[in-house]
BAFI-932705 format. One record per residue (C-alpha): residue number from 0; residue in three letters; x, y, z. Coordinates in steps of 0.5 Angstrom, whole numbers. Example, Ala and Ser with C-alpha at 12.3 -4.5 7.8 and 13.67 -1.06 7.14 Angstrom:
BEGIN
{0,ALA,{25,-9,16}}
{1,SER,{27,-2,14}}
END
This chain:
BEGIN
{0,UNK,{-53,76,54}}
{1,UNK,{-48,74,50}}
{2,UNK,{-46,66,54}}
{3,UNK,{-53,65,52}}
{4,UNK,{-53,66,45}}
{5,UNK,{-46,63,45}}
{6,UNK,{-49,57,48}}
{7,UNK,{-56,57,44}}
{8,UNK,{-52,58,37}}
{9,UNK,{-47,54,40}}
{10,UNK,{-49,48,33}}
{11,UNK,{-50,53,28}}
{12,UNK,{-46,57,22}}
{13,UNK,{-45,63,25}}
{14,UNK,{-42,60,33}}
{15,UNK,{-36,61,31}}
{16,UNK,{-36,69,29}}
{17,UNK,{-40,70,37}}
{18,UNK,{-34,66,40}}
{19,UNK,{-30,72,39}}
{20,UNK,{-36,78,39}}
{21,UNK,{-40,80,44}}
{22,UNK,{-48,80,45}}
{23,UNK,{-50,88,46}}
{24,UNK,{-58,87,44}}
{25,UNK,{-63,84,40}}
{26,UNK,{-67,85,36}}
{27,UNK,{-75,84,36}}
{28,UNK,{-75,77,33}}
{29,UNK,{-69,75,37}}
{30,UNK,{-63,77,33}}
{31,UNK,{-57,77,36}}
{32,UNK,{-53,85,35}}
{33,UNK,{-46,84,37}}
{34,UNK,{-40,88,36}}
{35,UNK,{-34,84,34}}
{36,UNK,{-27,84,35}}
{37,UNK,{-25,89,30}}
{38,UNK,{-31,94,34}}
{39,UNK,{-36,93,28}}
{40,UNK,{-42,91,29}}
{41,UNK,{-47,86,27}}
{42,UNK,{-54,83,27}}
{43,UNK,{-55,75,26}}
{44,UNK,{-61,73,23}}
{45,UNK,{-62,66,26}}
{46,UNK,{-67,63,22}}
{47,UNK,{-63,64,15}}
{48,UNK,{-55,65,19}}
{49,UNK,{-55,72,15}}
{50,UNK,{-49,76,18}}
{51,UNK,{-51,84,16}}
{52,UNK,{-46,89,17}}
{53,UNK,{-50,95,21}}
{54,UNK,{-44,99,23}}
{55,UNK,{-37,100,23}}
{56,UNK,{-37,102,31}}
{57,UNK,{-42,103,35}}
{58,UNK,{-40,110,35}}
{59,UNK,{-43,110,28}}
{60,UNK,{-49,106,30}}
{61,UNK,{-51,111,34}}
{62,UNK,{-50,117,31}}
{63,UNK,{-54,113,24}}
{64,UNK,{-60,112,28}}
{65,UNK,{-60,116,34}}
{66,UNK,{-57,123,33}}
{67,UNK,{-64,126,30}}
{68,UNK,{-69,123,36}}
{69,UNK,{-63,125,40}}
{70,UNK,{-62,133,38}}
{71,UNK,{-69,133,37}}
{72,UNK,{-71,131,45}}
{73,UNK,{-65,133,48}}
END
């Protein structure tokens, strides 16, 4: 996954920050999630070449979004 947005985005901004990151999902309109070298995590929005910080780990992206669905169901 994450060669693939590296060559697709290959000629935009934002190129540069994939090269040292690595694609671990996306969301539905096609948005790379990536996690940096730092371990923090990213979403790209490719049609503006907004970056936004979603979490400082993916540790902590998980506990944020996921830690009530899971306690509830688990």
């Amino acid at each position: 996954m994450t060669l693939g947005f590296r060559e697709q985005f290959k000629e935009l901004a934002f190129a540069e920050v994939l090269q040292t990151s690595y694609v671990v999902s996306m969301d539905g309109s096609g948005d790379p999630i990536f996690i940096d070298q730092a371990g923090e995590v990213f979403i790209c929005h490719h049609d503006t070449g907004e970056i936004k910080l979603l979490a400082d780990s993916f540790e902590a992206l998980i506990e944020d979004h996921f830690y009530e669905w899971w306690c509830g169901n688990g």
